[in-house]
C-alpha positions in Angstrom: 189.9 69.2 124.3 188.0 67.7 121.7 185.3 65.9 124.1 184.9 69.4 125.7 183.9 70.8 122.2 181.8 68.0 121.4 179.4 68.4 124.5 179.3 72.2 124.1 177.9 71.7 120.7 175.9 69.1 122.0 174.3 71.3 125.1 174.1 74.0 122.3 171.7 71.9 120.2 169.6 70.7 122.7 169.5 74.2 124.3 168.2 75.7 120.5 165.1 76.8 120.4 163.3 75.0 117.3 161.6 77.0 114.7 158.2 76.7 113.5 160.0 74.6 110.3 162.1 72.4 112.7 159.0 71.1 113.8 157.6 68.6 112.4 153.6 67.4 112.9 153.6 64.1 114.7 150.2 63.8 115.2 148.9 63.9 111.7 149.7 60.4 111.1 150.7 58.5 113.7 148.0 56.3 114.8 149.7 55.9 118.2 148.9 59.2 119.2 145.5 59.3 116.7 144.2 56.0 118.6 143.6 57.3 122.4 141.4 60.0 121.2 138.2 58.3 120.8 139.2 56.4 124.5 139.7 60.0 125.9 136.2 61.6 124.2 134.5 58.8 125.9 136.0 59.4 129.1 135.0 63.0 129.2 131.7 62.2 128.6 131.4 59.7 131.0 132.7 62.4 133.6 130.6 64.9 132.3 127.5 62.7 133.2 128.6 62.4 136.7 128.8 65.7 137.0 125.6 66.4 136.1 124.3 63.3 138.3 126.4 65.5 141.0 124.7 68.6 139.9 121.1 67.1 140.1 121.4 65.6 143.6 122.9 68.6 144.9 120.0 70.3 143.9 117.9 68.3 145.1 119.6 67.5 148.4 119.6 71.7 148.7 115.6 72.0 147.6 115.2 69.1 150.8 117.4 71.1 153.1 115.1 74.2 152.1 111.8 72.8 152.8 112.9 70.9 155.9 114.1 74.8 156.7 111.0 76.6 156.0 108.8 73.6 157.8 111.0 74.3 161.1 110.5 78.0 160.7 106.7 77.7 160.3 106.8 75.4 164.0 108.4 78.2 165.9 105.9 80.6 164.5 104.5 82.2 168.2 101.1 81.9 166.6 101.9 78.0 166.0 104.1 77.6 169.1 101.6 79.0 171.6 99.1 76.7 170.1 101.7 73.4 169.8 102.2 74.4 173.6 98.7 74.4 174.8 97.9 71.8 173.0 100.5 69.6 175.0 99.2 70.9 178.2 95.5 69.9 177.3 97.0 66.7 176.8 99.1 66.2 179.8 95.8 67.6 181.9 98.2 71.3 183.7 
């Protein structure tokens, strides 16, 4: 019987909610949780420069895509495809 009580009290505890004073700050002077910080800032920035190296050739892949675009629009023009085609004929002599 007494075992029984024992882990009800126990599944009880762990079960409480803690309070704001229960808690206590860990972080405000442990240097095992103070020391990965710096490591972590320096990570971030050094993803948040490839993203920006991401950003800038996507952009610049997209402004290629756009003029290859418009230079293939400007070919099938009639006024420049009638001309492409008879210059081709001059120069296979129909």
């Amino acid at each position: 019987m007494r075992d029984r009580e024992g882990l009800i009290a126990r599944i009880r505890q762990i079960r409480r909610v803690p309070t704001a004073g229960d808690r206590q700050d860990t972080r405000a002077g442990d240097p095992e949780v103070a020391a990965p910080l710096p490591a972590l800032e320096a990570r971030v920035a050094h993803l948040e420069r490839l993203v920006e190296g991401l950003q800038d050739s996507v952009h610049r892949e997209s402004e290629r895509h756009a003029k290859l675009i418009a230079d293939l629009q400007a070919q099938i023009e009639p006024g420049a495809m009638s001309a492409a085609l008879a210059e081709d004929a001059r120069n296979r002599g129909l």
